[in-house]
N, C-alpha and C positions, 0 to 999 in steps of 0.2 A: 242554322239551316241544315237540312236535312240532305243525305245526295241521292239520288236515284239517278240508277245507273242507266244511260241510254241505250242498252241493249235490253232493260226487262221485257220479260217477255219471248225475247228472241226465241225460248224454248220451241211455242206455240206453230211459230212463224216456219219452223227445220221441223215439224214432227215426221217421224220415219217412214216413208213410203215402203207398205207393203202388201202384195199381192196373195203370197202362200205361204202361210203361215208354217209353224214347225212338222204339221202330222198331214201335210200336201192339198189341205182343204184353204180351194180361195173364199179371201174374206174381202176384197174390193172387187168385184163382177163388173163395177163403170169403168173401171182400170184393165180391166183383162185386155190383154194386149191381142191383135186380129191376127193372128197366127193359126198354119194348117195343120191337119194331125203330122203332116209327112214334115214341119217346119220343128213342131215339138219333137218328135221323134229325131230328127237332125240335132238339135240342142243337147240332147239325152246322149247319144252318140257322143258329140264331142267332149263332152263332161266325162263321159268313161273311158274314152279315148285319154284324154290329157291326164287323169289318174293314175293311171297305169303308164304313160309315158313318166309321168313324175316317180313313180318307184324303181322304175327302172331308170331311170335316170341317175335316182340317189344307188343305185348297185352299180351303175360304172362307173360311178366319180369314188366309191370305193373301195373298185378293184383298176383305180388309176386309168380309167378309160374315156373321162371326163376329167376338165379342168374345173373350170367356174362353174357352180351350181346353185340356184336358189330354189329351194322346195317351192311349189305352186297349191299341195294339198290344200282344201279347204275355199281357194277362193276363184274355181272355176266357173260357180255365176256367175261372180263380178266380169273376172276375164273374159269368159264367151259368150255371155249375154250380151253385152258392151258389145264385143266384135260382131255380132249376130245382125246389130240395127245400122254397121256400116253398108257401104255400099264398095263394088271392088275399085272403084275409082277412088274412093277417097283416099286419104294419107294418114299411116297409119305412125306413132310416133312413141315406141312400146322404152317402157326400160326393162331393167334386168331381169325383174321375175317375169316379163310379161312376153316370153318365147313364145307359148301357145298359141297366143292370140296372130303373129307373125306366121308360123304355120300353116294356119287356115285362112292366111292372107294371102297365102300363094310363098311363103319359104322351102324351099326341100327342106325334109328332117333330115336330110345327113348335113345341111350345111349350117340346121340350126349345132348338130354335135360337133361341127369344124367352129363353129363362134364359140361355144364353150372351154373350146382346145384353143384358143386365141391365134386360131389360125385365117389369115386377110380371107380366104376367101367366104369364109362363114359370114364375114360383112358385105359380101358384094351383093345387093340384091337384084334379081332376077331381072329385065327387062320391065317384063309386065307387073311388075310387083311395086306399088306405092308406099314405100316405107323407108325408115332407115332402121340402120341394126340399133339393137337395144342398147340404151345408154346407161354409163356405168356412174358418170357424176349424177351426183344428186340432186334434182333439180333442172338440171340444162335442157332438158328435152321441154319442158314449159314453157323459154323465151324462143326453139326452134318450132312448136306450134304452130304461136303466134303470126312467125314471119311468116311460115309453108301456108296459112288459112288465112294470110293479106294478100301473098300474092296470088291465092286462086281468087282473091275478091278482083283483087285489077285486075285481071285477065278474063272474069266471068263465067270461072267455070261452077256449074251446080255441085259441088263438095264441098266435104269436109276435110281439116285436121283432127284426129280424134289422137289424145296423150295422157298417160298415166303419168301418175307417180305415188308414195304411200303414203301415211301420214307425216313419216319424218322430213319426206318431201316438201310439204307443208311450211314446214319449219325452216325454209331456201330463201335467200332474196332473190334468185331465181322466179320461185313462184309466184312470186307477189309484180312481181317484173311482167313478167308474160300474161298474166291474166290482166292486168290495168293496161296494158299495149293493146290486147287484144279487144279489150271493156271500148277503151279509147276511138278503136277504128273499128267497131262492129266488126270483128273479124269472124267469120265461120267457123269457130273453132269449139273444142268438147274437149274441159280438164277433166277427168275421172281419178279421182282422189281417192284410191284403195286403202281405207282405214282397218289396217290389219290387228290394231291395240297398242303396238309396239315399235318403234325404229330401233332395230335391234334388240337391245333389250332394255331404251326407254319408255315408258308407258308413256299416250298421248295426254292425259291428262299433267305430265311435268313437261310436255313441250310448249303448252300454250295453255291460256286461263280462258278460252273460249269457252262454250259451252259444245261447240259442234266447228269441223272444219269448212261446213258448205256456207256457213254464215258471212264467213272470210270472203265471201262473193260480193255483199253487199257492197262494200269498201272502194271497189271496181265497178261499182253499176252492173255488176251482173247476174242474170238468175243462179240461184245457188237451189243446189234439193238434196235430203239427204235420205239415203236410199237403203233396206235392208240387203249387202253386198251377199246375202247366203238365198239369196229369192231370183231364180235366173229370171223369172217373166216381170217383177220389176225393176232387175235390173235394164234389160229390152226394152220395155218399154219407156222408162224414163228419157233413155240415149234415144230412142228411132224420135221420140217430140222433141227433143232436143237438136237432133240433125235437122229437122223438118224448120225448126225455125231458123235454123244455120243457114240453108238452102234461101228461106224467103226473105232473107236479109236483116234478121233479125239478132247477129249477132249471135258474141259465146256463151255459152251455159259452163259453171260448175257442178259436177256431180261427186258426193263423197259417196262411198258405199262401206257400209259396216259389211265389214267380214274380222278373217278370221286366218293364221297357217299354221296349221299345224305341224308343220315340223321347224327345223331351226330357219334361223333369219337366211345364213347360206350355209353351206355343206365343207366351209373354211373354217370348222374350229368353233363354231357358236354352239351352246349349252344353253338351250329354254331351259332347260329345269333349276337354273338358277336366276330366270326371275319371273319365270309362272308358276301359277299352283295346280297339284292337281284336279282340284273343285274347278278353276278355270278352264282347265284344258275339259275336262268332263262334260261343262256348262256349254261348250261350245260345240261339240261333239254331237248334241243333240240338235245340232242347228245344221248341221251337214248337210249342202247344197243338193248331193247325190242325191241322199237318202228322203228328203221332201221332194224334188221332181221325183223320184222313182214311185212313189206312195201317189201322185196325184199323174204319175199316166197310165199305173196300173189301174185304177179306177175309172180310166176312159178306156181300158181293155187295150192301151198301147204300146205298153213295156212287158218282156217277159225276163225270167231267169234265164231263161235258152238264147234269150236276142240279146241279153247282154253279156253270158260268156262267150258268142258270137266274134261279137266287140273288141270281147278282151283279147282273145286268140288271135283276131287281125291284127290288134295291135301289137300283141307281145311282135308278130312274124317281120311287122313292118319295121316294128324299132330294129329287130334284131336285124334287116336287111340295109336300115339309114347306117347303122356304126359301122357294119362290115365296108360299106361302100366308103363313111368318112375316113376305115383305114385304109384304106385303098389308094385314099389323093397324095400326089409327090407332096415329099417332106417341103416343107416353108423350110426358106435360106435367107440370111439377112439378105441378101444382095437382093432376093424379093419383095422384105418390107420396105428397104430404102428404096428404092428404084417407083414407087407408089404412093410415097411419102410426100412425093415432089415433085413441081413441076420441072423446075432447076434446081439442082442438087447444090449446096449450100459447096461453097471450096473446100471444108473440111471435112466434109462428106463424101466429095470426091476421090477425094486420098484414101480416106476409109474404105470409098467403093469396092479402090482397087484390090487394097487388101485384102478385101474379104473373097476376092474374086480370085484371088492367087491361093488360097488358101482351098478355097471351094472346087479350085481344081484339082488338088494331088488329090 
């Protein structure tokens, strides 16, 4: 007996959704997502915006001015296109690379550089701001989803959860948890599966014998698509029908996006050049999110070199006014992370309180 494997095929089933191709010319026009020139032109911004927040980012974390840092280069489609088809009510559910998208959620940038600096108040988020700070386990923010986009289901509100995580993410029983919860109770939820090639520096192809990670939807009952993560207008447009069926009760969607970062995994000591190559990094270079939107809104007479060192000068003034301000907040004291830690201070904590409280005073 011969075996045939129950996924042939599956290739056919995940072919890659995409819009704009490498040299900014669309090749699916039934896909073109209903966005205005001043909506595109908004897109374009924040993609040059987060660029140059990420280089400068990586200059304060190495002149000690930042803690925690994960490069974002290369996969601002995924990110702000994704964010683009939320709505400001929904619930935003980012992990660690995915500061950006939190930002243009409504976060101050000086409190995204205090979460960097692992200082409590860089997690407190804003009143009106629907999200939690970015998550550092891998995986956990998939089974909190779930539960944030069951109980907008009980309660009836029209939103969403919308949650990343990357391929290695993937690789979580976590993930596998939150998405079949979610599968289970039709929950309103949107996994965005950022397939950056890599979990640090294993390649996805030795995480799993899939052939693709949106496939991993079917397993769960749910739609899976998998999407070029370097094409902002399909990334956008996949997530806004994907919300749109969230809303009409149609339950969660998985979305993988092929991307790409170009710099190290984090800004702690990781060394890509010991397991990419340069033909890799080269091949991917030419797929640059920027560098195709910018080729297909200059051909709508949208984008200029003047409008986006514009851009860039706002941003350099704004980062450089968020750090000044994040030095500025009183120094964090342990008696501040415990005292937040708890609602009742545990008896041995107590004692500790105190100490630190005598201390904290000479």
């Amino acid at each position: 007996m011969s075996f045939k494997s129950p996924l042939e095929g599956i290739e056919e089933q995940f072919e890659m959704i995409q819009i704009l191709d490498e040299n900014g010319q669309i090749v699916d026009e039934d896909n073109l997502p209903d966005l205005s020139d001043d909506d595109l032109v908004e897109l374009m911004r924040r993609m040059v915006y987060t660029r140059v927040l990420d280089q400068r980012s990586i200059a304060l974390n190495r002149q000690g001015r930042l803690g925690f840092y994960a490069p974002t280069a290369g996969q601002e489609a995924s990110q702000l296109g994704s964010h683009y088809a939320m709505e400001k009510e929904d619930f935003l559910l980012p992990a660690y690379r995915d500061v950006p998208q939190l930002i243009f959620h409504g976060l101050p940038l000086y409190q995204a550089f205090l979460f960097s600096r692992g200082h409590y108040h860089g997690n407190q988020m804003p009143e009106d701001v629907n999200a939690l700070s970015p998550q550092i386990i891998i995986g956990a923010q998939i089974t909190q989803a779930a539960g944030v986009a069951l109980g907008m289901k009980r309660t009836g509100k029209q939103n969403v959860a919308l949650t990343y995580t990357g391929d290695g993410g993937a690789s979580q029983g976590d993930f596998y948890e939150g998405v079949n919860f979610a599968g289970a109770y039709q929950a309103p939820a949107i996994f965005v599966v950022q397939n950056n090639q890599f979990a640090i520096s294993v390649p996805v192809e030795k995480q799993s014998a899939a052939d693709t990670i949106a496939q991993k939807a079917a397993a769960a009952g749910v739609p899976g698509f998998l999407v070029d993560g370097m094409d902002v207008l399909a990334v956008y447009q996949v997530v806004k029908e994907a919300r749109e069926r969230a809303i009409n009760g149609e339950g969660p969607t998985m979305i993988e996006t092929m991307t790409y970062r170009y710099g190290p995994h984090t800004m702690a000591g990781d060394d890509p050049t010991r397991y990419r190559t340069d033909d890799m990094d080269d091949e991917w270079e030419k797929r640059d999110p920027l560098v195709r939107f910018r080729k297909y809104l200059e051909s709508k007479d949208l984008w200029s070199e003047e409008k986006e060192n514009e851009i860039i000068e706002t941003a350099k003034e704004e980062i450089k006014a968020a750090i000044k301000e994040a030095d500025q907040q009183d120094k964090q004291k342990v008696t501040d992370l415990m005292s937040i830690m708890y609602d009742r201070l545990p008896q041995n904590l107590e004692e500790q309180m105190e100490e630190y409280k005598e201390k904290e005073s000479k």
